[in-house]
N, C-alpha and C positions, 0 to 999 in steps of 0.2 A: 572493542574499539570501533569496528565498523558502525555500530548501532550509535555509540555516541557521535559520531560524525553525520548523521542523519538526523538525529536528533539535536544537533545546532544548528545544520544547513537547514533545515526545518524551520525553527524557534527562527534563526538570522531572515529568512528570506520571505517568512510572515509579521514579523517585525516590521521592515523594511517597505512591505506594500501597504500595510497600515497605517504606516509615517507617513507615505510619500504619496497616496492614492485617497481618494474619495468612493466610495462605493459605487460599482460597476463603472469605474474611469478606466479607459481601458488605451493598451499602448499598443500597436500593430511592431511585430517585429519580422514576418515575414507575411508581408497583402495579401489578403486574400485566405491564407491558411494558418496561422499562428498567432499568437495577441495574447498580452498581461492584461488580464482582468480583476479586479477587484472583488469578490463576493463573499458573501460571509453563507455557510452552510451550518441550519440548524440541526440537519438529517443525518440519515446513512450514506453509503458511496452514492453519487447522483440526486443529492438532494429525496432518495425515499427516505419516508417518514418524517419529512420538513414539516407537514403538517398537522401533525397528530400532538395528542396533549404534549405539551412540554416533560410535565413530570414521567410521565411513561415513556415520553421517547429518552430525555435523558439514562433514567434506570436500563432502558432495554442496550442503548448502545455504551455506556459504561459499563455495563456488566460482559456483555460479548464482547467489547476489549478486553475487561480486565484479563476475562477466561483465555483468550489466543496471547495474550502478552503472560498468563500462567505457562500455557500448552508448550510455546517456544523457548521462554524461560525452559522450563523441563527439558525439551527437546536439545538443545545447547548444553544443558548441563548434567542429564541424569546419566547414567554409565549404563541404562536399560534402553537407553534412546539408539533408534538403527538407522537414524540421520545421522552419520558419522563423515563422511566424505568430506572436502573441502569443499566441494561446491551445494552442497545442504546447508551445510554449517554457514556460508557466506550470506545462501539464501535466509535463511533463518534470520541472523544479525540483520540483514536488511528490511525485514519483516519487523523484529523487535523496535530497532527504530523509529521507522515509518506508524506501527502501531500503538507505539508511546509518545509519540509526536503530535498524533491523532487525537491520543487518550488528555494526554494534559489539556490542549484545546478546550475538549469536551467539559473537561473536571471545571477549569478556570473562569472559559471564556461562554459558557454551554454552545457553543457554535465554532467551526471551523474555518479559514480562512484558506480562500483557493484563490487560484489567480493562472495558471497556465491553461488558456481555450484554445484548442485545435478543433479550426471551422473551413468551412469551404460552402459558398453563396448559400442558402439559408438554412445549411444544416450544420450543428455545433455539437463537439463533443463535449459532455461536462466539464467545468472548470475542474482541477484538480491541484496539489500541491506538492512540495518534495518527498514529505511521507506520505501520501496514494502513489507517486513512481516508486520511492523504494518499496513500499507491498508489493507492487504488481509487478515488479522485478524482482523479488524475493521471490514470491510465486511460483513466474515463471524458471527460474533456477531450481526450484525444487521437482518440479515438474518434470525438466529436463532429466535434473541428476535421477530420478524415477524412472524413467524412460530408457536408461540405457543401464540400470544394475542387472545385476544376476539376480536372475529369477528363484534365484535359494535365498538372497537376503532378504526378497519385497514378495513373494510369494507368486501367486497367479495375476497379480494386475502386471507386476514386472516381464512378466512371460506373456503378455497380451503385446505389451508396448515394445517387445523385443521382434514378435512377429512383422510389424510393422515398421522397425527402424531401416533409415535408408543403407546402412552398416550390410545388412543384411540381404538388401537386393544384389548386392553388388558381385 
């Protein structure tokens, strides 16, 4: 459910700047630091591989969706999978989303549409869109929930991240 709601906020709110914007029209909503931008992305995250043959770069980043939109699928569904937690599981759907939200783009449009730029006087971070936050808050959910298991379910990285949690200083 989570993922299908990512995946209309998505589809609605690239809609929406397509109808309503010109390419690189861009609308300040907090001066100076924040702004809807218009742009169309051929590439990877950050516009890598914006330049490179079309036909190769389509194949390479359809294909590494497809495979992370397999992996999560699995991960969500397989009874072998040891992302089990609620906050894996959330992470994940959030991930599935955002990475099929992505994917369709790619398949449809062969280009993505971003429009959220968080800048500050001449340095800009790349534009991005609802599915790049929900990965990268998928992500970081996953990370987290990794960070604080027992070291019997995740093995020796979990016992690394445990050394280190602030749980533990205390």
């Amino acid at each position: 459910m989570i993922a299908v709601v990512v995946i209309i906020g998505d589809r609605l709110s690239k809609l929406e700047i397509q109808r309503a914007m010109s390419s690189y029209d861009s609308i300040p909503l907090i001066a100076g630091w924040l702004r809807i931008i218009h742009t169309e992305n051929p590439g990877a995250a950050f516009g890598m591989l914006a330049e490179g043959n079309p036909i190769v770069r389509s194949l390479v980043l359809i294909g590494v969706s497809g495979a992370v939109l397999l992996f999560v699928v699995w991960a969500l569904w397989s009874e072998r999978s040891t992302l089990n937690s609620w906050l894996s599981r959330f992470g994940l759907s959030l991930i599935l989303g955002g990475a099929a939200g992505n994917l369709y783009d790619r398949i449809v449009h062969q280009t993505v549409t971003d429009f959220i730029e968080v800048y500050h006087g001449g340095w800009a971070f790349p534009a991005f869109n609802v599915a790049d936050s929900a990965i990268t808050v998928g992500a970081l959910l996953l990370l987290l929930d990794l960070w604080r298991q027992d070291p019997k379910t995740y093995g020796e990285s979990a016992r690394i991240g445990q050394q280190y949690s602030p749980a533990k200083r205390r």
